[in-house]
C-alpha positions as CSV (number, residue, x, y, z in Angstrom):
1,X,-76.7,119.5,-47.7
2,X,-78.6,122.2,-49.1
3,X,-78.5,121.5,-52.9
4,X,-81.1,119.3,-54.5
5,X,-81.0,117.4,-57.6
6,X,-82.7,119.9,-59.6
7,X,-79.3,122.3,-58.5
8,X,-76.9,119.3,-59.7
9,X,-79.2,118.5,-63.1
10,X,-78.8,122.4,-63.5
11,X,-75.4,121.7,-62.9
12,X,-75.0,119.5,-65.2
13,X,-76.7,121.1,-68.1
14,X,-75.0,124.9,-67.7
15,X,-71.7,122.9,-67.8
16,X,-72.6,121.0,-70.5
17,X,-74.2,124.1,-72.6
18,X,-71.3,126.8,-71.8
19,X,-74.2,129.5,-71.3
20,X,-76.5,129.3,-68.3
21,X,-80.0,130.6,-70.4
22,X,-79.3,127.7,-72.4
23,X,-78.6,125.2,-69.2
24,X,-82.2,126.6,-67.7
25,X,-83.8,126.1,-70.9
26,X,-82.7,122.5,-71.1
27,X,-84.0,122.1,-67.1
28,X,-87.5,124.1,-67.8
29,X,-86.1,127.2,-65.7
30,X,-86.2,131.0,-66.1
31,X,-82.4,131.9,-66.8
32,X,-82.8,134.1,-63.3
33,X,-84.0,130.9,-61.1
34,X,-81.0,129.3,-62.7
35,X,-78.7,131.5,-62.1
36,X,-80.0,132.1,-58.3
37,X,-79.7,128.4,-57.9
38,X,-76.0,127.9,-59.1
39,X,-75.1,131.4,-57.0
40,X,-76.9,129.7,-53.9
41,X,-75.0,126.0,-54.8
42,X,-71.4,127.8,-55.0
43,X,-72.1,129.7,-51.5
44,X,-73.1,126.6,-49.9
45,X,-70.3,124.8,-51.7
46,X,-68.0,127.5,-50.7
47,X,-66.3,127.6,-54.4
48,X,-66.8,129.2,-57.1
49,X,-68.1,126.4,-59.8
50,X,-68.0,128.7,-63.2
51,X,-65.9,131.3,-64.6
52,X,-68.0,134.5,-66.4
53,X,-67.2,135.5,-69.3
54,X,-68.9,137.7,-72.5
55,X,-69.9,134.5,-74.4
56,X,-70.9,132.4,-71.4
57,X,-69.5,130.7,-68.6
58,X,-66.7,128.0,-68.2
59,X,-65.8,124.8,-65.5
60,X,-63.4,126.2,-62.5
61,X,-61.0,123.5,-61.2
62,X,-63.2,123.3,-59.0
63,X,-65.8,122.5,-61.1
64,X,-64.0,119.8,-63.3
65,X,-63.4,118.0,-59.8
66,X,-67.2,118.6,-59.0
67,X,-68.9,117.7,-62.1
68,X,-67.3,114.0,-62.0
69,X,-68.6,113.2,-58.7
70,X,-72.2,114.8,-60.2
71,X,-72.3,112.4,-63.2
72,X,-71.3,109.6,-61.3
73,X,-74.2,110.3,-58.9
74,X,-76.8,110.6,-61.4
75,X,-76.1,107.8,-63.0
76,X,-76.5,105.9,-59.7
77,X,-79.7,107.5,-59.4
78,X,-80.9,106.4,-62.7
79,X,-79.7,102.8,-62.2
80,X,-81.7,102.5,-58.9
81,X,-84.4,103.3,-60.7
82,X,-83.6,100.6,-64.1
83,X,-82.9,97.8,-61.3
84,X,-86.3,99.0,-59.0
85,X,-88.5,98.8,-62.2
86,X,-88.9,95.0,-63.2
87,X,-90.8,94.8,-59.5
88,X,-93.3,97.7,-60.3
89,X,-93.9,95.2,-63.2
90,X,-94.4,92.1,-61.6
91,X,-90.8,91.1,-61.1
92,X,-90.9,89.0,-57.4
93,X,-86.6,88.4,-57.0
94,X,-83.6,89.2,-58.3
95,X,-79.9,87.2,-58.4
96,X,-77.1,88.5,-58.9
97,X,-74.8,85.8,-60.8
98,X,-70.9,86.5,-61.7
99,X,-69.3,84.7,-63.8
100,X,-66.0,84.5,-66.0
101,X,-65.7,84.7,-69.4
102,X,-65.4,80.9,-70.4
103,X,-69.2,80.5,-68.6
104,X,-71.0,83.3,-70.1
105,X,-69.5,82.6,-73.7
106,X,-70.4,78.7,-74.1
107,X,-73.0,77.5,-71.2
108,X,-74.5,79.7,-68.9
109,X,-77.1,81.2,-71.5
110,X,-78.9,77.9,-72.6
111,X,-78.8,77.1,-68.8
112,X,-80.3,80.3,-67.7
113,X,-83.1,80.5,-70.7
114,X,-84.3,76.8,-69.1
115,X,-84.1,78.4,-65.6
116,X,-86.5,80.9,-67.0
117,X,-88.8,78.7,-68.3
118,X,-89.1,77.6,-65.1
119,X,-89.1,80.6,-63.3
120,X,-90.4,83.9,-65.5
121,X,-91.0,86.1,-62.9
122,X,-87.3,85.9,-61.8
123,X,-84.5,88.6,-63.2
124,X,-80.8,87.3,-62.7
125,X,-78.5,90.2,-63.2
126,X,-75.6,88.8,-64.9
127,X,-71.6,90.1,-64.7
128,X,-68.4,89.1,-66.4
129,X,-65.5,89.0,-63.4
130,X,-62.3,86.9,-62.9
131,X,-62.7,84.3,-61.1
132,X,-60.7,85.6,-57.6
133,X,-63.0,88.2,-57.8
134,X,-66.3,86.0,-58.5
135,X,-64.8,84.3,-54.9
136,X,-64.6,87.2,-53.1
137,X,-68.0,88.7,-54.0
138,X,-69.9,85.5,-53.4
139,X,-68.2,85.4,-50.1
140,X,-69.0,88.8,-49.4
141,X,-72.4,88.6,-50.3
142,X,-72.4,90.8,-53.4
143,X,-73.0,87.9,-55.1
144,X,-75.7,85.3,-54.9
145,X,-73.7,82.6,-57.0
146,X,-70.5,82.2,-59.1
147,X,-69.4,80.4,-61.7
148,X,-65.7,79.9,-62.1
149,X,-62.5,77.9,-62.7
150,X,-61.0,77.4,-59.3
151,X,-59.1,74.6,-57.7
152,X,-58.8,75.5,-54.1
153,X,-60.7,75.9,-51.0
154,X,-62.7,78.4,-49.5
155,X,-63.8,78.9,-46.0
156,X,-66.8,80.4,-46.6
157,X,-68.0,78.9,-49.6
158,X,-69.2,75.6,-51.1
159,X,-68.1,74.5,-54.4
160,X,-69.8,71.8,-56.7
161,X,-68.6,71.0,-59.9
162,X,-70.9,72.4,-63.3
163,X,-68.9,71.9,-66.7
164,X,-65.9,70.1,-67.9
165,X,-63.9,72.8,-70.2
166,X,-60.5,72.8,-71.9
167,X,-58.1,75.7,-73.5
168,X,-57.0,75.0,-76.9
169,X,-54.8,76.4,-79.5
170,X,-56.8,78.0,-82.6
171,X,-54.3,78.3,-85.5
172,X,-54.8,79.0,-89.3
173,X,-54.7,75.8,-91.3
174,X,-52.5,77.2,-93.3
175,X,-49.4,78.1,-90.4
176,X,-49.1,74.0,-89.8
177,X,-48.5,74.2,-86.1
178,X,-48.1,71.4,-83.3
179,X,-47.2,68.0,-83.7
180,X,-49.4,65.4,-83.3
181,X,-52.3,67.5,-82.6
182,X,-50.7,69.4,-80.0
183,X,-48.9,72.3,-79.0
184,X,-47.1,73.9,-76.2
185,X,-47.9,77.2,-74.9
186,X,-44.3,78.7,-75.3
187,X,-44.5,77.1,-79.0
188,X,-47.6,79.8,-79.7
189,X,-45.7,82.8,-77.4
190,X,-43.8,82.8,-80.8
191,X,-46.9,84.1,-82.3
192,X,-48.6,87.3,-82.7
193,X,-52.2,86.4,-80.8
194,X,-55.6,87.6,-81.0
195,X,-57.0,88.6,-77.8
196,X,-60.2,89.7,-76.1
197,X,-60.0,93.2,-74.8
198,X,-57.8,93.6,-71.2
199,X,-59.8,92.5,-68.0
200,X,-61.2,89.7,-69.5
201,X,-60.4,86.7,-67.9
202,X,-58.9,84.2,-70.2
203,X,-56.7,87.6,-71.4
204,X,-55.5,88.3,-68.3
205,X,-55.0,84.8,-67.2
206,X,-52.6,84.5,-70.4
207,X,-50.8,87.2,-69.9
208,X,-50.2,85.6,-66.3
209,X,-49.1,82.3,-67.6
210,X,-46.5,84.2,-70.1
211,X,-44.9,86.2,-67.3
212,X,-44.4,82.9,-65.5
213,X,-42.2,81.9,-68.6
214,X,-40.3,85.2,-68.9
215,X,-42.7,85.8,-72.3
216,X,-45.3,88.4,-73.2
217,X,-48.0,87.7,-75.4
218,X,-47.8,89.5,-78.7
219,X,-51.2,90.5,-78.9
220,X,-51.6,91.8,-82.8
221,X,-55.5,92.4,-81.8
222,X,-58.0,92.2,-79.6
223,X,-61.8,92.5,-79.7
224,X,-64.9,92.1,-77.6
225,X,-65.9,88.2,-78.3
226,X,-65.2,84.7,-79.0
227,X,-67.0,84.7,-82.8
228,X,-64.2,88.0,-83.5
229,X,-61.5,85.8,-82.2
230,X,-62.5,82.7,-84.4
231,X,-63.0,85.2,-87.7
232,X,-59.7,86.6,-86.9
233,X,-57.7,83.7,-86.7
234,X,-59.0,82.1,-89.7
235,X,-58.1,85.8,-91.7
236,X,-54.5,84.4,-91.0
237,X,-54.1,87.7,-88.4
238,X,-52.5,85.5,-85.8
239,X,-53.3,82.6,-83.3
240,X,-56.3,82.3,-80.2
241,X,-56.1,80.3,-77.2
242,X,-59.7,79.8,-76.6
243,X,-61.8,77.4,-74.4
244,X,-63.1,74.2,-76.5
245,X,-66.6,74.6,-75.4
246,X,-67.0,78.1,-77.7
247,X,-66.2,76.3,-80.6
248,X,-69.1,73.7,-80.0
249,X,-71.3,75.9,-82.8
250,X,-68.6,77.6,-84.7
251,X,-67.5,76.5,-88.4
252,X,-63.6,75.9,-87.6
253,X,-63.0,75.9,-91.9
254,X,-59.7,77.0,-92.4
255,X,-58.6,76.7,-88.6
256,X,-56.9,73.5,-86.7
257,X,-57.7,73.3,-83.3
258,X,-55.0,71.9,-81.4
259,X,-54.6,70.5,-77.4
260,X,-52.6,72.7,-75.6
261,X,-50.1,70.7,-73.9
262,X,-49.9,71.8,-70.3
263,X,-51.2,70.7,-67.0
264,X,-52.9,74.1,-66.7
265,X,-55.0,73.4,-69.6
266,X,-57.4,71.8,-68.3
267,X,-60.4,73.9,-67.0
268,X,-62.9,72.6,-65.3
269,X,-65.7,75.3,-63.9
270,X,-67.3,75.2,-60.6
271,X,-70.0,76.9,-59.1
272,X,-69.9,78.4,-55.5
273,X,-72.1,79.5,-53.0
274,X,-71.7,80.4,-49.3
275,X,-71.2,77.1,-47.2
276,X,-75.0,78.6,-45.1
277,X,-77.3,77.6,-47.7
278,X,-80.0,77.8,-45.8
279,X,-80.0,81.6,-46.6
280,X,-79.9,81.2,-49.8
281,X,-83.5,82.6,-51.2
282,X,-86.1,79.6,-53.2
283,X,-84.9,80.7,-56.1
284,X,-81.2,81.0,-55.8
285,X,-81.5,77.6,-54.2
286,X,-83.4,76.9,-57.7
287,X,-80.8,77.7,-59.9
288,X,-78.0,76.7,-57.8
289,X,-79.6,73.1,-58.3
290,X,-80.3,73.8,-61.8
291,X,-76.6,74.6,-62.0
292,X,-75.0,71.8,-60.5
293,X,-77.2,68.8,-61.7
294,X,-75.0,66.4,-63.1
295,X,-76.0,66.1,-66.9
């Protein structure tokens, strides 16, 4: 290639500004160096990347398709750099730790605050993921650990048991749902719901377990987080399935929370890890132990 990444910044920045003086400007150059530069890119490119015109100069097709792959690059580039500075400041390892959406909402934080007691020089980076997906990645090794809800087996992973978790209905006081405390799932399909945003996994796990029933849920609105969900439902807006362990410091006034009577209910969460343990680094090994004592 014989571009650098002062061509693609200039890229950037003429595309951005419409008007190449101002595109050098923003990238210290003379307007003449910049406009050498994008000439010599486009030739070694072999498309044309602008169209001239009086006021300026405007993104060929060719340049729409080129300036995606551009800012997708550069922001690679500058995330290297965010994940490679916390060792030019003392930083010794790093663990990468998916989890779903149940795990990082209600447990995983007070866990991982005592894990850095222990263990301050240690940065876990931490991602939201469905829980197939969790599988895969650990398996794959672009994961050090998981947390998720699974019930089968794996062949290349190792799963030990960390919290005990429930879904449960969340209704207004108000709508007098469920009998005897409880409520079936096609009982609040009748409902409109409030949601977390698509791709998280209890939402998408919901929408699952309505298709199985022929059903859609009715999803009135959906937001970013649990605490949303709870104000929501309480406003009378609709009704929340939600795990029980996220309502452990919430005020439920006005709300009734209600067993959800199904055999999928139930929700207990497992770590995994792949079955070789012995290359696991000390401190994955340290919070995989921190994970999955019994308490």
């Amino acid at each position: 290639m014989r571009y650098d990444l002062v061509d693609l910044k200039l890229f950037i920045a003429v595309a951005d500004a419409g008007n190449v003086t101002r595109g050098a400007a923003a990238c210290f150059l003379a307007p003449s160096s910049a406009s050498l530069r994008i000439k010599q890119l486009e030739q070694h490119l072999g498309v044309r990347l602008f169209s001239r015109h009086a006021h300026g100069v405007e993104l060929t097709r060719a340049g729409q398709v080129m300036i995606e792959h551009v800012r997708r690059c550069l922001a690679e580039l500058q995330q290297m750099h965010a994940d490679l500075a916390p060792y030019a400041h003392g930083i010794k390892s790093q663990i990468t730790l998916f989890a779903n959406s149940t795990a990082i909402a209600s447990y995983l934080p007070d866990d991982l605050a005592a894990y850095f007691r222990r263990f301050p020089g240690v940065r876990v980076v931490l991602e939201e993921r469905l829980s197939i997906d969790i599988v895969a990645a650990v398996a794959e090794g672009r994961a050090d650990l998981g947390v998720v809800t699974w019930s089968g087996e794996h062949p290349q992973l190792a799963f030990a048991p960390y919290r005990e978790d429930e879904l449960v209905a969340l209704v207004p006081h108000k709508a007098r749902l469920g009998r005897g405390g409880k409520i079936g799932f096609a009982e609040c399909l009748a409902h409109p719901f409030i949601s977390l945003r698509s791709g998280a996994a209890i939402h998408t796990f919901l929408v699952g377990r309505a298709a199985a029933l022929g059903h859609h849920l009715d999803v009135r609105v959906q937001v970013a987080a649990f605490s949303a969900v709870i104000a929501l439902v309480r406003s009378g807006a609709g009704l929340a399935i939600v795990p029980r362990s996220v309502l452990r410091d919430q005020p439920l006034r006005g709300l009734d929370v209600l067993r959800l009577d199904e055999p999928w209910a139930r929700r207990p969460l497992s770590v995994c890890a792949r079955r070789d343990g012995a290359q696991l680094s000390a401190p994955v090994q340290a919070l995989l132990e921190l994970l999955t004592t019994p308490r």
